[in-house]
Each structure stands twice: as structure tokens, then as C-alpha cells.
C-alpha positions in Angstrom: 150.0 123.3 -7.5 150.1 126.4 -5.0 150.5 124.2 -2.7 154.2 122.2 -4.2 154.9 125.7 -4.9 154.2 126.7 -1.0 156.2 123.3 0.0 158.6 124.1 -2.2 159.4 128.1 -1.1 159.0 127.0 3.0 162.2 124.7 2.2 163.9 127.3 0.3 163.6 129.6 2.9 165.6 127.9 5.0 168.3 126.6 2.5 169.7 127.6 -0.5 168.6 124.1 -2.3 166.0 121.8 -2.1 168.0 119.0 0.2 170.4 121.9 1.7 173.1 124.1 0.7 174.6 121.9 -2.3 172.8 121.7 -5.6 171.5 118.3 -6.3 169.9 116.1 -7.8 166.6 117.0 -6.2 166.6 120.3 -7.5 167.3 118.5 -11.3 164.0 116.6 -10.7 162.1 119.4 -9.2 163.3 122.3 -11.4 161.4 120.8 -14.8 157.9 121.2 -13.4 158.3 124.3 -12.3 158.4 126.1 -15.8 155.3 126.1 -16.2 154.2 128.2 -13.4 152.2 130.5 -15.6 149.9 127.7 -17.1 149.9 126.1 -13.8 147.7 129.7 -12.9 150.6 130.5 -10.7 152.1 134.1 -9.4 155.7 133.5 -8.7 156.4 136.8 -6.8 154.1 135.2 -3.8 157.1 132.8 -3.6 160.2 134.9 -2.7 162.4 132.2 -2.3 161.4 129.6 -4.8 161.5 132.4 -7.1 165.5 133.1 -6.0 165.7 128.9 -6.4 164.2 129.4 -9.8 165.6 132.1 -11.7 169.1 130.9 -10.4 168.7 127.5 -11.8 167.2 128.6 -15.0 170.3 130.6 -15.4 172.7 127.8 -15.7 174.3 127.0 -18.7 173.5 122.9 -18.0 170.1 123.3 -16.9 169.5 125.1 -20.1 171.2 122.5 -22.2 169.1 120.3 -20.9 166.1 121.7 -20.7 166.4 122.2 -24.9 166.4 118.6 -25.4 163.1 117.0 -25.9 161.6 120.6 -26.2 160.8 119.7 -29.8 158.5 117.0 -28.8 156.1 119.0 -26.3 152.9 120.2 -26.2 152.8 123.9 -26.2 149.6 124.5 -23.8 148.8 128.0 -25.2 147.9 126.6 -28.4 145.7 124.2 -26.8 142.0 125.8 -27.1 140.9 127.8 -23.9 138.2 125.4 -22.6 141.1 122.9 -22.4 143.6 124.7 -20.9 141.2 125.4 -18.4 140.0 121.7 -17.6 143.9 121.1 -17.8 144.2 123.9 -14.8 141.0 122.8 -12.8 142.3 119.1 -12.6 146.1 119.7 -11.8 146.3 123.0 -10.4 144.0 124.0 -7.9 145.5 123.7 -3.7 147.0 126.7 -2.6 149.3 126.5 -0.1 150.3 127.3 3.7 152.8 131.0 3.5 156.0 131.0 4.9 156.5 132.0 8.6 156.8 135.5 9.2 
């Protein structure tokens, strides 16, 4: 997971959206994943930019909306018990990933 996230802030260093300067339908697909950064054993404030990408997003009114629906129907992975969360962790989140050039 470090790694997407790594992938993710190089390109947003350069634009302001994942496929340029116009938000689009890539950062609809990517956005979802991302909220999960804290189970995914991930510090946010190592990615200056995705962090920017993500805090804008989250803030709009239609992300929101959208994000709501379904919520419902989710598995909440704090309540899981801890030797679970941490196979869960092991198996999906563990590259780290290349920092942004200086």
C-alpha cells in the first residue's frame, strides 16, 4: 500500500489530479481506497500532495454523497479482532514506496 500511496503522491506532485489538472473520473475510482489509509498502517503526512488530493476530494459535497451510500453494508475493520486486522494488514499492505524527488 505505501507504495500506491507513493505512486499516487509522485503524480500529484506534478498535477493537481490524478490524469491532470481536471477532476475526473480517475480520481472517482481512486479516491474510495484511499480512506482507509489508517487500517492500511499508513501515515498520510509522508504524502504531501496525495494528502492536498485527499482532503480536497473528501471535502466535496458529491464525493460525500456518495461515499454514504453502501456505508451501511461495510465491514468496519476496528471491530474485527486484532490478530485479524493484522493478517488483513500483512497480506494487503506491506510495499513501501519510492519518495518524491527533491
Amino acid at each position: 500500500m505505501n507504495r500506491l500511496y507513493g505512486v499516487l503522491n509522485n503524480r500529484l506532485y506534478k498535477h493537481k489530479y490524478l490524469a491532470g489538472d481536471q477532476y475526473t473520473i480517475a480520481d472517482m475510482i481512486c479516491y474510495p481506497w484511499t480512506i482507509n489509509w489508517k487500517f492500511q498502517g499508513q501515515d498520510i503526512e509522508e504524502f504531501k500532495y496525495f494528502k492536498r488530493w485527499f482532503e480536497e476530494l473528501g471535502a466535496r459535497p458529491a464525493v460525500q454523497k456518495g461515499m454514504a451510500v453502501g456505508a451501511d453494508l461495510s465491514v468496519d475493520n476496528t471491530k474485527l479482532p486484532p490478530e485479524e486486522q493484522a493478517r488483513i494488514r500483512k497480506l494487503m499492505y506491506n510495499q513501501r514506496a519510492r519518495p518524491v524527488p527533491a
